[in-house]
Every structure is written in C-alpha cells, then in structure tokens.
C-alpha positions in Angstrom: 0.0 0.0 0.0 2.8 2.6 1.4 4.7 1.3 -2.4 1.6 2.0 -4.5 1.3 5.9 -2.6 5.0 6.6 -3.2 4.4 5.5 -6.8 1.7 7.6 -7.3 3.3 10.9 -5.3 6.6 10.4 -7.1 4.4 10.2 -10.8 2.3 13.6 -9.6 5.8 15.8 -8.8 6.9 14.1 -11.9 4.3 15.7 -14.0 4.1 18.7 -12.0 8.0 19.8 -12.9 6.8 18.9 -16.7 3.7 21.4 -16.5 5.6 24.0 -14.8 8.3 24.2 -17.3 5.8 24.2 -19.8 4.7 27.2 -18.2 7.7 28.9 -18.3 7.8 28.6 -21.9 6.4 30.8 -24.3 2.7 30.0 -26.0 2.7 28.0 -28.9 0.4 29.6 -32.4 -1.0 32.6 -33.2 -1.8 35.7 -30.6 -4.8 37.2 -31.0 -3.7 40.3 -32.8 -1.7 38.2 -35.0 -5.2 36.8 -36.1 -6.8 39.7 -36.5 -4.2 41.4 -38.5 -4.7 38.3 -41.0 -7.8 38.4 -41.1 -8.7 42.0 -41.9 -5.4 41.7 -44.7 -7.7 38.8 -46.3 -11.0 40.7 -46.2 -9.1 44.4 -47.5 -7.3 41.8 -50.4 -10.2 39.7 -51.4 -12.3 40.9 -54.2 -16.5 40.6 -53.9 -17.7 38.0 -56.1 -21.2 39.7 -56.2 -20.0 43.9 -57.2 -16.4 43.5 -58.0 -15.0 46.1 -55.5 -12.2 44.8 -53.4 -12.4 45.2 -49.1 -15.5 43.2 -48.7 -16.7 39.4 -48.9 -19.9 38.6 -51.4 -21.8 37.3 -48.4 -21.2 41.2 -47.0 -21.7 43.1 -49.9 -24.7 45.7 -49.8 -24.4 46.6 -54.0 -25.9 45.3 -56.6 -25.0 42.2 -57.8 -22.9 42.9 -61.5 -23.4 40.9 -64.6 -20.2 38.9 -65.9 -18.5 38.6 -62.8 -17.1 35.3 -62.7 -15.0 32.6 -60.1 -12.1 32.7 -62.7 -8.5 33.5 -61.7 -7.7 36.8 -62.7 -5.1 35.3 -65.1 -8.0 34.1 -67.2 -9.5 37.0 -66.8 -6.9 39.3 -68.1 -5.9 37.2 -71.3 -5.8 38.8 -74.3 -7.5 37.0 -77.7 -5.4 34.9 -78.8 -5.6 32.7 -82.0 -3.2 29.6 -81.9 -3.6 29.2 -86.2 -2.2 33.1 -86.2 0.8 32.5 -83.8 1.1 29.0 -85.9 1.6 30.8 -89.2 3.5 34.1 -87.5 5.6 33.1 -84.7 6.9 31.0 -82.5 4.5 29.9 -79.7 5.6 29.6 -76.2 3.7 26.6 -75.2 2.9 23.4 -76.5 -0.2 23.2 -78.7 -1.5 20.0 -76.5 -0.8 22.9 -73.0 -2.7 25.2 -75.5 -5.9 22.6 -76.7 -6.0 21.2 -73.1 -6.3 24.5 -71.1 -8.5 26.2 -73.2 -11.8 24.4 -74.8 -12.2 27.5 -77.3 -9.1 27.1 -78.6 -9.5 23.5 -79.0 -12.2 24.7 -81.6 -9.9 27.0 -83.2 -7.0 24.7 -83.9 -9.2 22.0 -85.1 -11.0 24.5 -87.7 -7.8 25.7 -88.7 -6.2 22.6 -89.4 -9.3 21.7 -91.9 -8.8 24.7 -93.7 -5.1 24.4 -93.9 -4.8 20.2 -95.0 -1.8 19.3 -94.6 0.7 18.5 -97.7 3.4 16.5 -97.6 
C-alpha cells in the first residue's frame, strides 16, 4: 500500500516539474492580434464576387449584384485574344499546342477548324 502511494506521489511531482516548465515557456500559435491582423489583410485583399469592388466578402456586400463577374483566376480573366492558327503561321509559340488545346476548350475549336482549312501536304 505505502509502495503504491510513493508511486503515485513520485508520478504527480513528476508531472508537475513537466507542467511547470511548460509554463515557463512561451505560448505556442498565433496571438490574438496576429489573427486579427490576418484576417482584416484577407478581407481588405479579397475581391466581392457579387460587385467586383475589393475590401468586402460577397456574403457582406450591400451593392448590386454585376453581370459577368465570374470565379475565374484573374489570369484568365486578363488574357488577351489569342488565335493559336495566327501565332502558328507568324511566330513562335511559347507553349505546347497539346498545353494550349488542353487549357482552353475554345481554342481547341480554333486549332481544329484551322487545321481543316489548312490540310496538310506533304
């Protein structure tokens, strides 16, 4: 019995060093302001999916909702025209035509139209 108590006291001051060095350490994560400061450079950088203005969240946003805004990356979104049968004929393209067909369904279309009215001759 006396054993099984010594045990068990020994175990508790074991444990009880471990939690207060623990303690004495410095908190693991994120502070509070740290979170905050996050958070409000998310909601200032995001742009509203429902007016287009940047600073708010869609779910926030008290405009009206404009036309033609889309969940696209704003690399899609700023791409020029681009015709792949031009930059065949003209230049030198800087991708591959399957990285070309695969990303892009319209130009798919193109490059198959093109290559009907351009047979090949050999």
């Amino acid at each position: 019995m006396e054993i099984d108590q010594e045990q068990t006291r020994r175990r508790n001051n074991k444990y009880a060093s471990q939690e207060e060095r623990a303690a004495a350490l410095p908190k693991r994560g994120f502070t509070d302001e740290s979170l905050r400061k996050a958070q409000e450079a998310r909601r200032n950088n995001n742009t509203c999916g429902n007016c287009g203005q940047r600073g708010h969240y869609a779910k926030q946003c008290k405009n009206e909702r404009v036309e033609g805004i889309h969940r696209t990356s704003a690399f899609q979104r700023n791409t020029p025209e681009y015709n792949v049968i031009e930059d065949l004929k003209n230049t030198r393209a800087n991708a591959t035509f399957s990285q070309i067909i695969n990303i892009s369904p319209e130009q798919r279309k193109i490059y198959h139209e093109g290559m009907r009215r351009y047979p090949q001759t050999d």
